[in-house]
Backbone as a ProteinNet text record, in pm:
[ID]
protein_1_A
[PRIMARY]
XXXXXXXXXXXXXXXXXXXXXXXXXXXXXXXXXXXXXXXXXXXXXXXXXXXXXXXXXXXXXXXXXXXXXXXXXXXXXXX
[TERTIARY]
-989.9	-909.9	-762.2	-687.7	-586.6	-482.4	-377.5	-289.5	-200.2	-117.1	33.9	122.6	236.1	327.6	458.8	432.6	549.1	676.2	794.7	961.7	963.2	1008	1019.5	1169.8	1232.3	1317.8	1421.1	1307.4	1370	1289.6	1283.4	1214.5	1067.6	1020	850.6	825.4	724	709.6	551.6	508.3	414.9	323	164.1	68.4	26.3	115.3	23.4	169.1	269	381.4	356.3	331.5	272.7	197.3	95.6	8.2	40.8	98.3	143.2	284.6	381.9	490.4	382.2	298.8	235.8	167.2	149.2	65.8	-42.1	-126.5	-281.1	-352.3	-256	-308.9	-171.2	-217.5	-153.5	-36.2	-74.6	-4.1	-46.6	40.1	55.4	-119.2	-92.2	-267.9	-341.1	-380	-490.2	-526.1	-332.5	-341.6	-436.3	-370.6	-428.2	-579.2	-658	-759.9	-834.1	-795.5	-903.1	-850.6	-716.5	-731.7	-807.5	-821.9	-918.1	-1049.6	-1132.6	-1210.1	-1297.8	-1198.4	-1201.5	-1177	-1121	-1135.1	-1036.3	-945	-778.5	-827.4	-798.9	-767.7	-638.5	-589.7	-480	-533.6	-450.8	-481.4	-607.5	-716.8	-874.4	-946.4	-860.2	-924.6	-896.7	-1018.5	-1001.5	-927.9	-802.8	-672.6	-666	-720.7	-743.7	-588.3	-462.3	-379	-279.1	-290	-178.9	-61.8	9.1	118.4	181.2	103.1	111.2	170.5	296.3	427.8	347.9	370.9	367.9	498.5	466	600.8	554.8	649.1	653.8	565	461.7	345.5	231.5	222.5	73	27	-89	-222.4	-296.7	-277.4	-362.9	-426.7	-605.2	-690.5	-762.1	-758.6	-787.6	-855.2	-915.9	-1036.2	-989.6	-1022.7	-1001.4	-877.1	-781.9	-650.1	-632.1	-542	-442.6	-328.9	-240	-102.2	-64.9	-19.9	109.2	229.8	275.5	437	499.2	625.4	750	853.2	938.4	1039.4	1162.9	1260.2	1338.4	1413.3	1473.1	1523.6	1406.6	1331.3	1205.3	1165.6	1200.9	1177.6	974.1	982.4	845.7	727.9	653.1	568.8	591	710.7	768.4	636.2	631	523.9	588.4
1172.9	1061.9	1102.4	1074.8	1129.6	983.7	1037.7	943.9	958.9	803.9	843.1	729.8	781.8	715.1	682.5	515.9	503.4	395.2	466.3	394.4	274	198.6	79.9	59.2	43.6	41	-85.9	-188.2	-308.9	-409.6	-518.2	-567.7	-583.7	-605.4	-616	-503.8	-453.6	-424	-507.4	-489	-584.9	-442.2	-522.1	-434.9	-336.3	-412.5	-331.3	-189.5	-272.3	-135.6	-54.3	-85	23.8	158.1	113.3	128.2	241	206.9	277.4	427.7	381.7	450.4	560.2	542.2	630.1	713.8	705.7	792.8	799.8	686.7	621.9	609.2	557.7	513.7	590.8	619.6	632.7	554.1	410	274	172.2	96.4	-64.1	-102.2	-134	-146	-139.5	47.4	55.4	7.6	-69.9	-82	-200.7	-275.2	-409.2	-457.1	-332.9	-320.5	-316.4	-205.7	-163.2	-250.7	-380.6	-523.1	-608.7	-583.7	-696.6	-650.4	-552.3	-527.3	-557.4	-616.6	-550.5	-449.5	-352.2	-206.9	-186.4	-270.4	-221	-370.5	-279.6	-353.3	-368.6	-475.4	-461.6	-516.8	-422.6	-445.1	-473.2	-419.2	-422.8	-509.9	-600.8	-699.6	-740.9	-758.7	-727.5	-774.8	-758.7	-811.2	-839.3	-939.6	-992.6	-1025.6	-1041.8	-1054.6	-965	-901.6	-819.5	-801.1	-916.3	-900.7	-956.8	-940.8	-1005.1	-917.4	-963.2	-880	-833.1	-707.9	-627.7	-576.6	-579.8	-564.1	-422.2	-355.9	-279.2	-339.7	-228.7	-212.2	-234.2	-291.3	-313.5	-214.4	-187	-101.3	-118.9	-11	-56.5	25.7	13.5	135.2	69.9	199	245.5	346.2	376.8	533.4	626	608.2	732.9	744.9	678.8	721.6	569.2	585.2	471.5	523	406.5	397.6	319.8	326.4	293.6	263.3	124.1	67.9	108.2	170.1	183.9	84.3	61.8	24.7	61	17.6	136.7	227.7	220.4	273.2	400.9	398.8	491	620.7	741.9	856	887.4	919.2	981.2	1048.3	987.3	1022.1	936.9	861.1	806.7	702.4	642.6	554.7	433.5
-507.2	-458.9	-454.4	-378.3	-347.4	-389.9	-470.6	-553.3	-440	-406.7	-380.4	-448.1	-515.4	-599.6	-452	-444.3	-320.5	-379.4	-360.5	-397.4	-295.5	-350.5	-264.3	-273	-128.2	-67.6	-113.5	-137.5	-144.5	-256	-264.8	-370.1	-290.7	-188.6	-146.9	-3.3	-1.8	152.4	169.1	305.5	362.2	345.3	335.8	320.3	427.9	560.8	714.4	671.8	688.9	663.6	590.3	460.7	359.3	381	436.4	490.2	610.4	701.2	781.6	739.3	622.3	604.4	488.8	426.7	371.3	395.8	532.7	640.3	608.3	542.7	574.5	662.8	762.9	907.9	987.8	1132.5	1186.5	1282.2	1270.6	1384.9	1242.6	1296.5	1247.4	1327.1	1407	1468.8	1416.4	1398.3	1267.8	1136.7	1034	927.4	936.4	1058.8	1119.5	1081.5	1137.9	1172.1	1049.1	915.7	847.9	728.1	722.7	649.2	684.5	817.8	895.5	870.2	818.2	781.9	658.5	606.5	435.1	370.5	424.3	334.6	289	230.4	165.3	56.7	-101.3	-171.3	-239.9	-280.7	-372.3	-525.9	-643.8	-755.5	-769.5	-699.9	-746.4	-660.2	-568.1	-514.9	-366.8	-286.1	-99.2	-111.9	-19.5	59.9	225.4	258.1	382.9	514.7	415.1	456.3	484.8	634.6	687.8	651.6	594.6	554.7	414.9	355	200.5	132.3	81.5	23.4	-95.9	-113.5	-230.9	-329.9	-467.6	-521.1	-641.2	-666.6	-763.2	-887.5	-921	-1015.1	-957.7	-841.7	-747.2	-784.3	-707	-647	-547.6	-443	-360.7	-309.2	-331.4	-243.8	-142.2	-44.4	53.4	59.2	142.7	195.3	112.5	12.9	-60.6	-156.5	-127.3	-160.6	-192.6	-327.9	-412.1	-413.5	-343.3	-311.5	-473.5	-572.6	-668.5	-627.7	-631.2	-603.1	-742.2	-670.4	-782.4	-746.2	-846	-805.1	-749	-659	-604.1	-699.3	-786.3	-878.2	-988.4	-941.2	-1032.1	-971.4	-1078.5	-989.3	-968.5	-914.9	-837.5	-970.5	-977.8	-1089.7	-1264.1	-1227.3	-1402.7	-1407.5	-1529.3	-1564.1	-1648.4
[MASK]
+++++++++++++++++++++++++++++++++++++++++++++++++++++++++++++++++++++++++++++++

């Protein structure tokens, strides 16, 4: 499973953006697509909503790979 630890810019980003700036998916479209599916959870549990703000300490898996929110101020890997 492939980890990625992502800085957040600001206090929330949206799940399709996420999604997309992590290079999960290739388009907003696709993130579109595989929420509309079911296949993206946050913190353990389906996330149906395209754009449901995420904030520093989430979790969210996808195909394989868990994205970790930091906060903007947090270097890359801290816990």
């Amino acid at each position: 499973m492939q980890k990625i630890d992502f800085t957040l810019r600001g206090e929330f980003i949206t799940l399709d953006k996420l999604l997309k700036a992590t290079g999960v998916v290739p388009s907003g479209a696709q993130a579109k697509l595989l929420i509309a599916e079911g296949k993206v959870q946050v913190d353990g549990r389906e996330e149906l909503r395209k754009t449901a703000k995420l904030r520093a300490g989430q979790v969210v898996g996808v195909t394989g790979t868990r994205i970790r929110l930091q906060p903007p101020d947090a270097e890359p890997g801290a816990e």
